[in-house]
C-alpha positions in Angstrom: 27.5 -67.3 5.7 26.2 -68.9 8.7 22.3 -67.6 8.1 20.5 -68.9 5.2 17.2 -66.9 5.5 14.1 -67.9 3.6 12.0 -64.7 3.5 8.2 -66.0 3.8 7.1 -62.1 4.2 5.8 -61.2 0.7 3.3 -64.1 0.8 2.1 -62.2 4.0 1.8 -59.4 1.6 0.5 -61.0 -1.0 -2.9 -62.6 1.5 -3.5 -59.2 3.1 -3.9 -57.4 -0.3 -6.6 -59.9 -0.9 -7.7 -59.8 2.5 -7.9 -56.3 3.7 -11.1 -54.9 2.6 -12.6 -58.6 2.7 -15.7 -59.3 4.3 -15.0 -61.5 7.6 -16.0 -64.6 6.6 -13.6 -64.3 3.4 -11.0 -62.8 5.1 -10.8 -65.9 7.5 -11.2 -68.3 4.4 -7.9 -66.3 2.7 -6.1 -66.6 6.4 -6.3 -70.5 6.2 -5.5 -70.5 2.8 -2.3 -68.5 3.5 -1.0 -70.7 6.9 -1.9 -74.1 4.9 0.6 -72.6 2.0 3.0 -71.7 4.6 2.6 -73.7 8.1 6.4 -72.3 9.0 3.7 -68.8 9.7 1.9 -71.2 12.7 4.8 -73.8 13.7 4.8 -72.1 17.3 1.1 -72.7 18.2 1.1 -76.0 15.8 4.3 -77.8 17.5 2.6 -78.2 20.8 -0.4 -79.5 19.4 -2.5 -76.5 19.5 -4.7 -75.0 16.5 -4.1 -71.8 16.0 -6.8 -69.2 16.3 -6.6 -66.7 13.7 -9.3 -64.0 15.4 -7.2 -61.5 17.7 -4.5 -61.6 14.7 -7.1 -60.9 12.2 -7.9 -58.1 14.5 -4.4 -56.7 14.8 -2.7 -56.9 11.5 -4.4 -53.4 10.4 -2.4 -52.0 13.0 0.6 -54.0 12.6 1.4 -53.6 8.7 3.3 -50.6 8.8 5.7 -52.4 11.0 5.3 -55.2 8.9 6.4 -53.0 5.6 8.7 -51.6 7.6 10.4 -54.9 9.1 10.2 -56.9 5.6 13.4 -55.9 3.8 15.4 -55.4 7.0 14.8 -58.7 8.9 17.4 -60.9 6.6 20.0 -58.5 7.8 18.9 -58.7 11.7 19.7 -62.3 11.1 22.8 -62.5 8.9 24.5 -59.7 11.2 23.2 -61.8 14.4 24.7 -65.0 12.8 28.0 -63.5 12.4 28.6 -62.0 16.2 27.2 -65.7 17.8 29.4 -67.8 15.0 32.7 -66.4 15.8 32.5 -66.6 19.4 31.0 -69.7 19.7 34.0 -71.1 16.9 31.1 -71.9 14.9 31.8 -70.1 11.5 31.6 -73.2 9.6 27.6 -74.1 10.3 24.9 -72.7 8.5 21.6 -72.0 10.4 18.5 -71.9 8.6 15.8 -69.2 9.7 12.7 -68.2 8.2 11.3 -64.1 8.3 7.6 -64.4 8.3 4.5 -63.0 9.7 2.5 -65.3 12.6 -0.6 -64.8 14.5 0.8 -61.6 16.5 2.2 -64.2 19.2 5.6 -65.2 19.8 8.0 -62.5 18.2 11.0 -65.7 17.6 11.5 -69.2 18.0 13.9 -72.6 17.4 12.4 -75.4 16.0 13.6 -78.4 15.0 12.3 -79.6 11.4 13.3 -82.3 9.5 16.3 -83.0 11.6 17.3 -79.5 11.5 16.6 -76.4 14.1 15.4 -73.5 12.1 15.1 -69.9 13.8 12.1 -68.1 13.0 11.5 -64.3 13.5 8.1 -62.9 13.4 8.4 -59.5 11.8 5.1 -58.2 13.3 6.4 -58.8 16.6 9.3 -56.6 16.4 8.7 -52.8 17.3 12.3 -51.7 16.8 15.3 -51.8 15.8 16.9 -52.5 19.5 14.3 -55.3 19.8 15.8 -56.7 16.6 19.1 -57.0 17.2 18.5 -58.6 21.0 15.6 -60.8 19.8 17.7 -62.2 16.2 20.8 -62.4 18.4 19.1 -64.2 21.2 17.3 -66.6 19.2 20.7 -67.2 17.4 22.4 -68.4 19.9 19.8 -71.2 20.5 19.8 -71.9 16.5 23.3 -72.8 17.2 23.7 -73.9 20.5 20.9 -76.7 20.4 22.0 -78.6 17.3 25.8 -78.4 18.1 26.6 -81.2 20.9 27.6 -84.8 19.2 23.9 -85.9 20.4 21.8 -82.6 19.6 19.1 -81.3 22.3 16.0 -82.4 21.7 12.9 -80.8 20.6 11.3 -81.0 24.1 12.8 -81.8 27.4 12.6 -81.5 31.3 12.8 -77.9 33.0 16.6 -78.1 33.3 17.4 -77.9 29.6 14.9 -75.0 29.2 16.2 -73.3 32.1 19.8 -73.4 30.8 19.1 -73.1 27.1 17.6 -69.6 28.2 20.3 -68.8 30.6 22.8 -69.5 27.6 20.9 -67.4 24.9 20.3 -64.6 27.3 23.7 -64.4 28.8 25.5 -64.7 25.8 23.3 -61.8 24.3 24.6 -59.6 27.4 28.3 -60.3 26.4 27.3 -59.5 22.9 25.6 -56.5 23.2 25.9 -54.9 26.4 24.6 -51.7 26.0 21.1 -52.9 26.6 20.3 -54.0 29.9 19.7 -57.0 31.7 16.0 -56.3 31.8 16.2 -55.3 27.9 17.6 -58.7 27.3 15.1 -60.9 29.6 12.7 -59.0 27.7 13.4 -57.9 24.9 12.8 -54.0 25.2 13.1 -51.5 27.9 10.2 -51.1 30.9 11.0 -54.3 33.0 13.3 -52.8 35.6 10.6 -53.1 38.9 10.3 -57.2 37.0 14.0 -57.6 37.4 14.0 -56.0 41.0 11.1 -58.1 42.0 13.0 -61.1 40.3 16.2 -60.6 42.1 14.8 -60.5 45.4 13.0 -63.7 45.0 15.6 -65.5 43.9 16.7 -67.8 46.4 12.8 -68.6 46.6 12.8 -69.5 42.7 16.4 -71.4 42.5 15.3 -73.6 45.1 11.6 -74.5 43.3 13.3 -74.9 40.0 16.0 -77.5 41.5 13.9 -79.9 42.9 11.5 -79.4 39.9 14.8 -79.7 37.5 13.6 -83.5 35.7 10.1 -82.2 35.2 8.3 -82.6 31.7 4.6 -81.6 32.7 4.1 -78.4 30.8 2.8 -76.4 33.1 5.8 -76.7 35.3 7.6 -75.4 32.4 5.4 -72.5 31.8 5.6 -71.7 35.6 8.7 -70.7 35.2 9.3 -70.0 31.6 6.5 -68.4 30.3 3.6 -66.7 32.2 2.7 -68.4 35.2 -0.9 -68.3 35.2 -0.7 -67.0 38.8 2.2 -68.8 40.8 3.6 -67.0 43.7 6.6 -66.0 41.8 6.9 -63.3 38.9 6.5 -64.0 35.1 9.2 -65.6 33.3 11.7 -65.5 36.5 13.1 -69.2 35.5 15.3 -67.2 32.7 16.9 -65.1 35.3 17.6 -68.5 37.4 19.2 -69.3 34.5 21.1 -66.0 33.2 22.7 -66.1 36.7 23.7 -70.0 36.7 25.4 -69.4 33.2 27.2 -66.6 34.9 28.8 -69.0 37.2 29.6 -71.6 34.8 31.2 -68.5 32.5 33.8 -68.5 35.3 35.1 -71.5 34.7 34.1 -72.4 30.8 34.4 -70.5 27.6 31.5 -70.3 25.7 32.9 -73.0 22.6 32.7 -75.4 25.5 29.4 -74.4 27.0 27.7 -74.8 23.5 28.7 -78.3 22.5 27.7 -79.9 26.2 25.3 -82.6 26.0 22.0 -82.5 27.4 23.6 -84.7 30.4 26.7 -82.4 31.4 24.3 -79.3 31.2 21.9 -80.7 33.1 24.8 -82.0 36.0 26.4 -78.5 35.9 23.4 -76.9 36.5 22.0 -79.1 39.2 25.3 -78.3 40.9 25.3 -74.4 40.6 21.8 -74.3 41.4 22.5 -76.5 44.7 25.6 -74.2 45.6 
């Protein structure tokens, strides 16, 4: 089995019980107690060297724990089932991916980071609204669990913009092929109301393909978040660097089958996509 999930929820469980009906000041005390037991819970703040701020989560998770009840049993089988469609395509049957189901601060909803020498998905159940989220998001975030790690020299933790941009535009296009009943839109974000995004996205394209090019070898941050995250107010629209790379993968898919595409190097994926972006 290609997923080995360790299931983090029922400590989650276990810290809200206690924490519920707490006064703030004890709630907050049983918060830190329950991320220094489990820092897996805060890796996505923590990896960039941030401290994770436990006060708009706090807020939240009275809202949030029927999904999170909800979630807990079914989120080892979002990532076994996503392990098995991204393993056989990418002739990858014989690796096992760890992954981690947990609850974070009500942030990032899934995630790939490399621990120990090995890249380990996370999924954060109180992120995931539905069922149709699931299966994009676990499938998604599957296909970097396996992609990253597989090349003879494994992608780094942290790179330029190129090997974010491509990394994305792998994950996101191999999720279309797998599940294509959910739309493009669906897939860049992970649920349905992002059609005017897309249309916005499209029609700037030639505008963002030609900024992410020359900005390919950059490493400052927020070049990276400029295209890959929220922009903080750049000219262009939210996130539009995954589209960049959705379509360059696209291309590439023309020529190379996905076993191929998955065990480049940082090098040859970085070339191939300086060249389709330059076409």
């Amino acid at each position: 089995m290609p997923a080995l999930v360790r299931d983090l929820v029922p400590a989650f469980l276990d810290f809200w019980r206690q924490a519920a009906d707490a006064p703030p000041d004890r709630r907050l005390a049983l918060w830190r107690e329950y991320a220094a037991r489990h820092p897996e819970a805060v890796d996505h703040v923590t990896r960039g060297g941030g401290e994770p701020d436990p006060g708009p989560a706090l807020a939240r998770y009275p809202e949030l724990i029927g999904r999170i009840t909800t979630n807990a049993p079914l989120a080892a089988g979002w990532l076994e089932d996503a392990a098995r469609l991204v393993a056989a395509v990418l002739d990858a049957e014989d690796r096992i991916v760890p992954c981690v189901s947990m609850v974070g601060p009500a942030r990032s909803n899934g995630w790939v980071s490399e621990i120990d020498g090995r890249h380990v998905l996370f999924l954060a159940v109180e992120q995931v609204p539905d069922a149709a989220a699931a299966r994009i998001l676990a499938t998604h975030e599957m296909a970097h669990a396996l992609q990253l790690p597989m090349p003879a020299t494994p992608w780094p933790q942290d790179g330029p913009l190129g090997h974010g941009v491509f990394a994305e535009g792998f994950a996101t296009r191999l999720t279309i092929e797998l599940l294509p009943e959910y739309g493009t839109a669906e897939h860049l974000w992970f649920g349905p109301g992002y059609d005017d995004w897309l249309a916005e996205c499209e029609h700037r394209l030639p505008e963002a393909r030609a900024e992410i090019l020359a900005g390919l070898d950059a490493t400052d941050p927020d070049v990276q978040r400029r295209y890959l995250t929220l922009n903080a107010g750049h000219h262009l629209p939210d996130r539009i660097g995954y589209l960049v790379g959705v379509r360059a993968l696209e291309q590439l898919r023309r020529a190379y089958a996905w076993p191929e595409l998955a065990r480049w190097g940082t090098d040859r994926a970085m070339a191939e996509l300086r060249r389709v972006l330059a076409g």
